[in-house]
C-alpha positions in Angstrom: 55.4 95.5 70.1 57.3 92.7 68.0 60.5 94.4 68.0 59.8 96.0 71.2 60.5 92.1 72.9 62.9 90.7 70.9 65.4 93.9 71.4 66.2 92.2 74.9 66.8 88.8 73.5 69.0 90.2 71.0 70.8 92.3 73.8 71.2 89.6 76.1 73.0 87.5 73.3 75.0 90.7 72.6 76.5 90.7 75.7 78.3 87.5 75.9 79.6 88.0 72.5 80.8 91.4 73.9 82.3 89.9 76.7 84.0 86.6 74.9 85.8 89.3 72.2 87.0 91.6 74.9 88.8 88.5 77.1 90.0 87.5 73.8 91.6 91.2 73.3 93.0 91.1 76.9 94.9 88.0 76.6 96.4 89.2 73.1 97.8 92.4 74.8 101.1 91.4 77.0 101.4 91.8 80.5 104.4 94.4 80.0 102.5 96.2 77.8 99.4 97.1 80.0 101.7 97.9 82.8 103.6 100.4 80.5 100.6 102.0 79.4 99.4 102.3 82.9 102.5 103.6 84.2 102.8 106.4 81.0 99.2 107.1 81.8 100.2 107.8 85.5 103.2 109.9 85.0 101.2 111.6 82.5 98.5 112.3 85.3 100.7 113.3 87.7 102.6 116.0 86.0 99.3 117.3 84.8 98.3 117.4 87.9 101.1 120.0 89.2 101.2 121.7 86.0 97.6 123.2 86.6 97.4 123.7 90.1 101.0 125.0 89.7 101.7 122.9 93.1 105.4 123.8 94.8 108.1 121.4 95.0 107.7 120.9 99.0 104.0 119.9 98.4 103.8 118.2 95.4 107.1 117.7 92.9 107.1 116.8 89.7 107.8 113.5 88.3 110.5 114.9 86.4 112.1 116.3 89.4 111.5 113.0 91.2 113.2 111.2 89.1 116.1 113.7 88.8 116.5 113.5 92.4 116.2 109.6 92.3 119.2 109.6 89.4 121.2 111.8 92.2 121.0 109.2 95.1 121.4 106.2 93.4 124.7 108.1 91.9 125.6 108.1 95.7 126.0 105.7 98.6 122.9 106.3 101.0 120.4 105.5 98.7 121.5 102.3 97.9 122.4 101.3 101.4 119.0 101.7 102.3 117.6 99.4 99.8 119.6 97.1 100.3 118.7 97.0 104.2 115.1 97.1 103.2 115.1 94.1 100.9 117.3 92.3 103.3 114.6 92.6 105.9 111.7 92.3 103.7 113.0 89.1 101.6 113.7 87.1 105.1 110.4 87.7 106.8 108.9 86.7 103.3 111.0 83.4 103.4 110.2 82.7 106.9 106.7 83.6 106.7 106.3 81.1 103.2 108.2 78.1 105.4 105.6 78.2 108.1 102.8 79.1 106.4 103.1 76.5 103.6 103.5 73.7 106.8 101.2 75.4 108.9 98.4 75.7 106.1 99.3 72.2 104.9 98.8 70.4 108.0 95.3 72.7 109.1 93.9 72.1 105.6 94.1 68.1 106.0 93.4 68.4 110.2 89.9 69.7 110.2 89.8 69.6 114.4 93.4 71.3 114.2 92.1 73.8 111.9 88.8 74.7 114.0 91.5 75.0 116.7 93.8 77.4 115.9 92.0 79.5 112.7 90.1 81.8 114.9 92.8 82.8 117.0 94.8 83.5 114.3 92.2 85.3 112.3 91.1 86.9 115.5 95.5 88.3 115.9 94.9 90.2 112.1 92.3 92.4 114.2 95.4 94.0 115.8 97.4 96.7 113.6 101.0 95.9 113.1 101.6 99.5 113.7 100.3 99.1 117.0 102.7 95.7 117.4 105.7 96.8 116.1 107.1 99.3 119.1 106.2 96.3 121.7 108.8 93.6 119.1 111.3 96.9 119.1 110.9 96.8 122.5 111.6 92.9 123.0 113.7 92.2 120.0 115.8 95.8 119.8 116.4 98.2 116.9 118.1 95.6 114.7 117.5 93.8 111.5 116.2 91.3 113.9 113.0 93.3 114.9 112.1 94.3 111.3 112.2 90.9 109.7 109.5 89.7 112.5 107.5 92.6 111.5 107.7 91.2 108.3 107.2 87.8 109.0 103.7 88.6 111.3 102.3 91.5 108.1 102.9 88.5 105.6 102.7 85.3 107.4 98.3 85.3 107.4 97.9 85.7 103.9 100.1 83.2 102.8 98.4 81.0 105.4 95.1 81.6 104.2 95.7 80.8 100.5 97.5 77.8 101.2 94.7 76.4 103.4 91.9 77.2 100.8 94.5 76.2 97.9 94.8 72.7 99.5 91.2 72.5 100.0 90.1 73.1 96.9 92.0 70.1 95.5 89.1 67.6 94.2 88.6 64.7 96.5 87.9 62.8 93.6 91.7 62.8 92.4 93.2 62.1 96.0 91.2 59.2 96.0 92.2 58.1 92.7 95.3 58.6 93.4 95.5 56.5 97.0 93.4 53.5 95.3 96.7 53.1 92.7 99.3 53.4 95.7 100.5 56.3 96.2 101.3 57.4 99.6 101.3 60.4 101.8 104.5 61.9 100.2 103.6 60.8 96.9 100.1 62.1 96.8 101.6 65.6 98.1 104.4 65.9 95.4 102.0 64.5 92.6 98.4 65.7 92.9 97.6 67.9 96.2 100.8 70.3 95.3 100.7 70.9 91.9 96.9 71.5 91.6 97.0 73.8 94.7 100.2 76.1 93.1 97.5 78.3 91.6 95.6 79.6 95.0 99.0 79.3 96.7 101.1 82.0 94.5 97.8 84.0 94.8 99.1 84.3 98.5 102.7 84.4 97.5 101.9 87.3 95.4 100.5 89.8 98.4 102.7 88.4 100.4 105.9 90.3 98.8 103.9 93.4 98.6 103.6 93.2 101.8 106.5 92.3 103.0 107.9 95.5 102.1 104.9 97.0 104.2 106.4 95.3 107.4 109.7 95.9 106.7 109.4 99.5 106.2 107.1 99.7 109.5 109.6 98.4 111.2 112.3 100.7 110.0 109.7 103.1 110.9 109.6 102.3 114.7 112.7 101.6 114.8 115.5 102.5 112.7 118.6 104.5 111.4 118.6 102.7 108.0 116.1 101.2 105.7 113.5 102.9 103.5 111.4 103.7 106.1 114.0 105.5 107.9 115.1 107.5 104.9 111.4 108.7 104.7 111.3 109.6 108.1 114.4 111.7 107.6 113.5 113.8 104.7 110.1 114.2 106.6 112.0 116.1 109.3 114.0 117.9 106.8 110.5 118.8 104.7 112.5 117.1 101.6 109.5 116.0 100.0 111.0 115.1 96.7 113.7 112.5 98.8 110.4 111.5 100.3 108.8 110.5 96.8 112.0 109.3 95.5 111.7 106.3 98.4 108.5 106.1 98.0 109.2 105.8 94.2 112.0 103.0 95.0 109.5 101.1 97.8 106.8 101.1 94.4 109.4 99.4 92.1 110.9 97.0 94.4 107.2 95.9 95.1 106.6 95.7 91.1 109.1 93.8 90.9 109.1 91.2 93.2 105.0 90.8 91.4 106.8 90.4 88.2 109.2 88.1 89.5 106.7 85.9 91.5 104.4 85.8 88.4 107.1 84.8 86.1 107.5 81.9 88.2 104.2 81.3 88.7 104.0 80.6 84.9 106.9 78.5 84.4 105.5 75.9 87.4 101.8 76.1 86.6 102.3 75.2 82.5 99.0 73.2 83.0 96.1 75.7 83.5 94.5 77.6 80.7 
């Protein structure tokens, strides 16, 4: 019966240990090498996956003839063209939607009757699909680059928004007091304390935001569109090309990877302050 209740105890203290040593093993391991392993691991599924079933080309090609295929196009002109009319359209929307929702958050987190204002109906807008949305801006704004950046800019905008509001929130009042009873003013308190201690939650927002920017962009090339990603999957879709399919859905993956990367590169160069 002795042993019988101190095994708990001794579990429970276990666990902790457990945990501390495994977060200790994570933050050894570099970011580039879990996301190798993870992609090896994927590849490795995936060709597996059409060896046994013995899956046809038209229903389910191999990486290897993916990335033959891919090799092909990028050797060519189309390919190319369409990503760079994809990133062109994704890239603004995200830079318009980061303007206004870096403003717009700013100025809701710090105006509480603003904020109980306008929130809800702009929580309430995310109920409707952008699918739903994006023939009506085709319809207003026409089949141009136009139209697909405000797809972008509406699929992004509320995240962005969102982390920015409970970013600046989250800054301790403490500190803004502080720092208004030594003298600093409205512009000073933003540059010196509010900002730098909300970059954390904010690039959290920045971060889904590029992924899905390339979501509205290539919705709106999906609408509406003879170029673009979007359009090059709805083409080999009506040709039954499923391996051009996979090879810009391949392209649309890696674009979104690396934007990630990018935006977490910079988050670690500005945020040199947080463990």
């Amino acid at each position: 019966m002795v042993n019988e209740q101190h095994l708990p105890l001794r579990s429970d203290r276990a666990i902790p240990l457990y945990r501390g040593a495994a977060r200790r093993w994570s933050l050894r391991i570099p970011v580039w090498l879990n996301l190798t392993l993870a992609l090896i691991a994927l590849l490795i599924g995936w060709q597996a996956l059409v060896t046994v079933r013995n899956y046809p080309p038209f229903i389910l090609p191999a990486p290897t003839l993916v990335f033959q295929r891919l090799a092909t196009e990028l050797a060519g002109e189309t390919l190319p063209r369409h990503i760079a009319v994809t990133m062109s359209a994704a890239l603004s929307g995200f830079g318009i939607a980061l303007a206004i929702s870096l403003s717009l958050g700013y100025a809701l987190a710090q105006v509480r009757a603003f904020d109980r204002a306008l929130t809800p109906l702009l929580a309430a807008s995310q109920a409707v699909p952008i699918v739903a949305v994006a023939p009506l801006i085709v319809l207003w704004v026409g089949v141009g680059l136009e139209s697909r950046v405000l797809v972008a800019t509406l699929v992004t905008f509320f995240p962005i928004l969102s982390a920015t509001i409970v970013a600046f929130r989250s800054v301790p009042r403490e500190l803004i007091d502080m720092a208004r009873i030594s003298g600093a003013n409205r512009w000073h308190l933003l540059r010196s304390v509010e900002l730098p201690l909300a970059l954390p939650g904010i690039f959290g927002g920045v971060k889904a935001g590029l992924a899905l920017a390339t979501t509205g962009a290539v919705v709106g090339e999906f609408v509406g569109g003879r170029d673009g990603l979007g359009a090059l999957i709805n083409i080999a879709r009506g040709l039954f090309d499923t391996p051009l399919m996979f090879v810009a859905l391949t392209v649309l993956a890696g674009i979104t990877l690396i934007l990630f990367l990018i935006a977490l590169l910079l988050e670690r160069l500005l945020i040199t302050w947080e463990a």
